[in-house]
C-alpha positions as a printed Julia matrix, in Angstrom:
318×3 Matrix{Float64}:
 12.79   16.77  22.57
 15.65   19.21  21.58
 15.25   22.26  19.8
 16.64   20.56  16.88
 15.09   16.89  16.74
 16.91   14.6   13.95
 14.47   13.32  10.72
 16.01   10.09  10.01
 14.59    8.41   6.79
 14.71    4.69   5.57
 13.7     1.95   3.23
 13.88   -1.07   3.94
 14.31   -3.55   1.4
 13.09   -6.19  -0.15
  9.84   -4.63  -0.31
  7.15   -7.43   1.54
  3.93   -6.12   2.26
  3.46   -9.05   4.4
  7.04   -8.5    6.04
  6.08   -5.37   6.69
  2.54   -5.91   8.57
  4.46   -8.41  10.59
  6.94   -5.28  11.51
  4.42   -2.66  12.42
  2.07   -5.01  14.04
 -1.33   -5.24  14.62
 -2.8    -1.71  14.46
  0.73   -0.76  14.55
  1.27   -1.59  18.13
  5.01   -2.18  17.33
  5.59    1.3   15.75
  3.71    2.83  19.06
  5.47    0.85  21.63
  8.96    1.5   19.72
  8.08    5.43  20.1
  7.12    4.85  24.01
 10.54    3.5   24.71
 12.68    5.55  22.47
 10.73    9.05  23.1
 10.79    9.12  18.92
  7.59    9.6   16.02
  8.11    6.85  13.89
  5.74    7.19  10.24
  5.56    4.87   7.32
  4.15    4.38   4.2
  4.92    0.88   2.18
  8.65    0.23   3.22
  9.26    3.86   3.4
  9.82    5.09   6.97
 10.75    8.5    8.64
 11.68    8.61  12.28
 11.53   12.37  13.8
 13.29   12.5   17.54
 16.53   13.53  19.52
 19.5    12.62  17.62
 20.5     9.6   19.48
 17.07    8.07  19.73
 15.88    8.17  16.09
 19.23    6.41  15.25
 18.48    3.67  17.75
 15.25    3.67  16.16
 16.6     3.38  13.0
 18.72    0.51  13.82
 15.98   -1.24  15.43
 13.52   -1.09  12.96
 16.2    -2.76  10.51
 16.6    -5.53  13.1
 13.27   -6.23  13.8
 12.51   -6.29   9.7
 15.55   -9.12   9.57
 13.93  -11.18  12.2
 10.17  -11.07  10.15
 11.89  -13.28   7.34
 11.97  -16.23  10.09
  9.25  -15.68  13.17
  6.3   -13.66  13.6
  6.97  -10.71  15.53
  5.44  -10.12  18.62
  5.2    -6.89  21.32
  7.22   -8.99  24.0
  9.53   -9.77  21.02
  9.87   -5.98  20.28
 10.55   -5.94  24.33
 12.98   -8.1   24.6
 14.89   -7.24  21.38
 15.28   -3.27  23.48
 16.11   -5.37  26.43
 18.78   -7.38  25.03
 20.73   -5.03  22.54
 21.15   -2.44  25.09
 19.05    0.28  22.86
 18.14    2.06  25.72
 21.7     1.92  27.35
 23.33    2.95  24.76
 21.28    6.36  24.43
 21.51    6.78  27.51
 25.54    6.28  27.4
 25.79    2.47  29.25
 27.72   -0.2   28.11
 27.13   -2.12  25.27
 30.19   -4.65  25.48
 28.56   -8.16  25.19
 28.21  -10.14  27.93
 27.11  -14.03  27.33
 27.29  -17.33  29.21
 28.07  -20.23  26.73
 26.71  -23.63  27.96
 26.59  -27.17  25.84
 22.87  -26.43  24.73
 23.6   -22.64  23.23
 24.72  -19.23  24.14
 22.61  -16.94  26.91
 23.27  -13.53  26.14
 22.98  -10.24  28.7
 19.82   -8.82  28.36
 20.59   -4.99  29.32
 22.91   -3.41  31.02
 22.13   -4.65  34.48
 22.26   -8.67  33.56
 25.24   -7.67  31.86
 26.91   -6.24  35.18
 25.41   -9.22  36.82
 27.04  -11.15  35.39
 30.57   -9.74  35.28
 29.81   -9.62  38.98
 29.48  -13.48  38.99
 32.46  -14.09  36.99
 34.63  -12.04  39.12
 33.47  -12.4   42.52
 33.09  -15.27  44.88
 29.71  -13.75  46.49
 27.46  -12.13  44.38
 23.61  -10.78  45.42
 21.19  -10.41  42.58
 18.04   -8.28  44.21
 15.09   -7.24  42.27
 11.53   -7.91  41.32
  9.98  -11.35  39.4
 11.01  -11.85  35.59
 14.87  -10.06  35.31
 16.46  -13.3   35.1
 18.16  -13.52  38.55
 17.88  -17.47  38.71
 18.28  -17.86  35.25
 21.64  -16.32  34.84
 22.76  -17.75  37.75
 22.02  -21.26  36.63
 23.25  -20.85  33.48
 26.76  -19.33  35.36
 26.83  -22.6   37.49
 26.26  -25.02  34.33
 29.43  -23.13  32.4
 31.61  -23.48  35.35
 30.4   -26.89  35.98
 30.85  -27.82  32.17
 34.7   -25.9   31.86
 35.65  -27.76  35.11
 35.98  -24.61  37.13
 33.96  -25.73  40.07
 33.09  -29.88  40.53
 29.77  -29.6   41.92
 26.21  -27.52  42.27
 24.95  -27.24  44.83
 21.07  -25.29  44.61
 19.43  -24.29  47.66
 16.22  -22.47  48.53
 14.31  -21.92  51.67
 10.96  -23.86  52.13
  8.94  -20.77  53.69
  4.96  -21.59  52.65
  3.2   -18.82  51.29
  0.04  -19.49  53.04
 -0.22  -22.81  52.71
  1.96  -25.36  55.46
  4.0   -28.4   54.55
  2.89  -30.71  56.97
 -0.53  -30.75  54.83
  0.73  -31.3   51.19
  0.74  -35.25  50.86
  4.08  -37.43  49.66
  7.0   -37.54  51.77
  9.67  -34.98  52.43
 11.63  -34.79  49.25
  7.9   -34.6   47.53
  7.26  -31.65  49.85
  9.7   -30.02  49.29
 10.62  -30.39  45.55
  8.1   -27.5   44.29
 10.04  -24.98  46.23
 12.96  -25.87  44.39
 10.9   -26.32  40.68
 12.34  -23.0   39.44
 15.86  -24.17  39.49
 15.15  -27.54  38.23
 13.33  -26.22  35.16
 16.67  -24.14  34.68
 18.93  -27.06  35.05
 16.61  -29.51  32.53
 16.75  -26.3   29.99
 20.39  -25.99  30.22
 21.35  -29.6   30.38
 18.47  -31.88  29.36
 16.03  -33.97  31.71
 18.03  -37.18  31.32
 21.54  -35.73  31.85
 20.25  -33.59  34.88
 18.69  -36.89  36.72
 21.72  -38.6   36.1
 24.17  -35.77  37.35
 21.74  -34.99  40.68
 22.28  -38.88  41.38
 25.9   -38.79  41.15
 25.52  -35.97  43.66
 27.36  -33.63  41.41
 24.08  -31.77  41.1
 22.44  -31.03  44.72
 19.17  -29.44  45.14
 18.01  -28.89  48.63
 16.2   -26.91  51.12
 18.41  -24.47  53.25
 17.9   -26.35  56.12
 19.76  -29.11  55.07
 22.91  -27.2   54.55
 23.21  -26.91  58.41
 27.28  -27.75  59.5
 28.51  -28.48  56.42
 31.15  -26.67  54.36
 31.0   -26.42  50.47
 34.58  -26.63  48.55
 34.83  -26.31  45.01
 31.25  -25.88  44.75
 28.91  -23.25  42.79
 26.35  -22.56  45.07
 22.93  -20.79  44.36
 20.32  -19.74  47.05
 17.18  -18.53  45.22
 14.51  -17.09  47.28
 17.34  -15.23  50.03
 14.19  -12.9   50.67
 12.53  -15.97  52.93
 15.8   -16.35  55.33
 16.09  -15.5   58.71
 18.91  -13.2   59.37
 20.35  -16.33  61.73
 19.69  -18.7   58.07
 21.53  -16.09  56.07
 24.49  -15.67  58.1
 24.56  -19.83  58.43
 24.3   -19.9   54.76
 27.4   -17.85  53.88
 29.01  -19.51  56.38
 29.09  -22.73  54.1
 31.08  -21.27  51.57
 34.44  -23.27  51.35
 38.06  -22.98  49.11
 37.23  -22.71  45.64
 33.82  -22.1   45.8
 31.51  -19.4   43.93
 27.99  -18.23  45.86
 25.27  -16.22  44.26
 22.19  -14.92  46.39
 19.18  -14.65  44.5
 15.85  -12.52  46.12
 13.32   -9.83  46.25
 12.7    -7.6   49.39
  9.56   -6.85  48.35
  8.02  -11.02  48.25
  9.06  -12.04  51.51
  6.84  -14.49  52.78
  8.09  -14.66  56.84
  5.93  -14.07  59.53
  5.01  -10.67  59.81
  7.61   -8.28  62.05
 10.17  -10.35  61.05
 13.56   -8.82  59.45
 14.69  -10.81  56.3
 17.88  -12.18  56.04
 18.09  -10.54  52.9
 17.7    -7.23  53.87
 19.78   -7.65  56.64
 22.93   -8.7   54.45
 22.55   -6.03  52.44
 23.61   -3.49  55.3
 26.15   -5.89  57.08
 28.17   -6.78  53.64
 27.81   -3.79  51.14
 31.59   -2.7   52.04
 32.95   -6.16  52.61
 36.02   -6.68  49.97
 34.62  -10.04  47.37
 30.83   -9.25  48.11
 28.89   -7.53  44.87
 25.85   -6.73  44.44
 23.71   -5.95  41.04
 20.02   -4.28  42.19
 17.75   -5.06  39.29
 14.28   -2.71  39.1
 11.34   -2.82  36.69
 13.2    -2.0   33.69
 15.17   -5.09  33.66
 12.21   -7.29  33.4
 12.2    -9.49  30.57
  8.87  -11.47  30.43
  6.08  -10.15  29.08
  5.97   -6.67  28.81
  3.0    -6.88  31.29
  5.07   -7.77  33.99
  6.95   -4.71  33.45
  4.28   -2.39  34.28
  2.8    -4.44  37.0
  6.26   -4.47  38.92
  6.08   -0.61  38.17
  2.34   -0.05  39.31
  3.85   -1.75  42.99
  6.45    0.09  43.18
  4.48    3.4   42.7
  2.21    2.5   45.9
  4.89    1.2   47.86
């Protein structure tokens, strides 16, 4: 802290005892993990609440607490809420001067708002450019966003078709031994993407768009020779390619068409000694003009808080 920390005092009204237990949480575990993040002291008594830290934090601290006591008059609170709640009003950011413009994607079922600064850019970065890379660990909402992105463009008529791809790399375990036929094989590569599409769109409207072919899900494989016009085209996974798939891949983008590359460099799952196509298009395109690229890291991660730390705990041995 400063040499002159700010004392920021509150009361927050009505006065619910039972409000107010849902606010601090059990054994106060929300009032402790607000003071992690923020670097503040936070004390209470009843509704009465002081909050002791640099200038800039206590008032974030201030505002949150507010917040959070809103939200107890319709859910019970929980740590991951408090998480998310940091994540997606910028808190953070803003003390630490970032952005806090809004930044949502508005699709039939709802509105998907930025959660931090770095979905935020991500997202800018998919509006405005035709290839966009979204790298970083498990749980930042790389797929999510960029389903969500394809459904509004799909939905305002900017693009006429999706096109989802992913390659089918096992992670120990070999295709030619799970039982069913090819598209059975193959479809729980792809199940990320189609539990984004059926949470954006419905189950019944997503089965009947995928058989009109305006919705096409497929393995990277299959997108051998073909060129993709008008299309918004998502390959999850990018970490799994070849540098030969990669290059193939971006290859298929056609007029009018929108890609985003989706991956972590850390979960690659090809044979050992082998250089990901992922990593490799990082090098080759990071000064090509239309090409952006948002790097997520352990702070963006928006699942449970516990995925947070373990993505941080990796990256400390690595």
């Amino acid at each position: 802290m400063s040499a002159h920390p700010a004392s920021i005092a509150l009361a927050l009204e009505p006065h619910d005892n039972e409000r107010l237990a849902n606010l601090c949480g059990q054994f106060d575990e929300h009032l402790r993990l607000l003071e992690q993040r923020l670097g503040v002291e936070i004390n209470n008594r009843g509704n009465r609440f002081t909050v002791i830290g640099e200038p800039d934090a206590a008032q974030a601290a201030g505002e949150t607490l507010r917040a959070l006591y809103d939200a107890t008059r319709d859910e019970v609170l929980t740590p991951a809420d408090v998480h998310l709640y940091l994540q997606s009003a910028g808190v953070e950011a803003r003390m630490a001067g970032g952005e806090d413009e809004p930044v949502t994607v508005r699709t039939r079922r709802g509105t998907i708002r930025a959660r931090g600064p770095n979905q935020a850019v991500y997202l800018r970065n998919i509006r405005d450019t035709d290839l966009t890379f979204g790298i970083g660990p498990a749980g930042t909402g790389k797929t999510w966003l960029a389903v969500a992105s394809a459904v509004q463009a799909l939905e305002q008529g900017t693009v006429r078709r999706l096109v989802l791809v992913r390659p089918a790399v096992e992670a120990g375990e070999r295709l030619g031994f799970l039982p069913g036929d090819m598209s059975q094989k193959i479809d729980p590569y792809l199940r990320p993407m189609y539990d984004a599409l059926y949470e954006m769109l419905g189950f019944e409207k997503v089965a009947r768009l995928i058989e009109r072919n305006v919705i096409e899900v497929a393995p990277l494989a299959f997108m051998r020779g073909r060129t993709l016009n008008e299309a918004f085209i998502i390959m999850d996974e990018a970490q799994n390619t070849t540098i030969e798939q990669m290059k193939m891949f971006l290859t298929r983008i056609g007029f009018g068409s929108r890609a985003v590359v989706t991956g972590d460099v850390t979960q690659s799952d090809l044979p050992r000694g082998q250089t990901s196509g992922l990593r490799h298009a990082i090098e080759v395109l990071k000064e090509v003009e239309g090409v952006a690229f948002t790097f997520f890291t352990a702070r963006d991660v928006v699942r449970h808080p516990l995925v947070q730390r373990i993505v941080q705990a990796y990256d400390r041995m690595d």
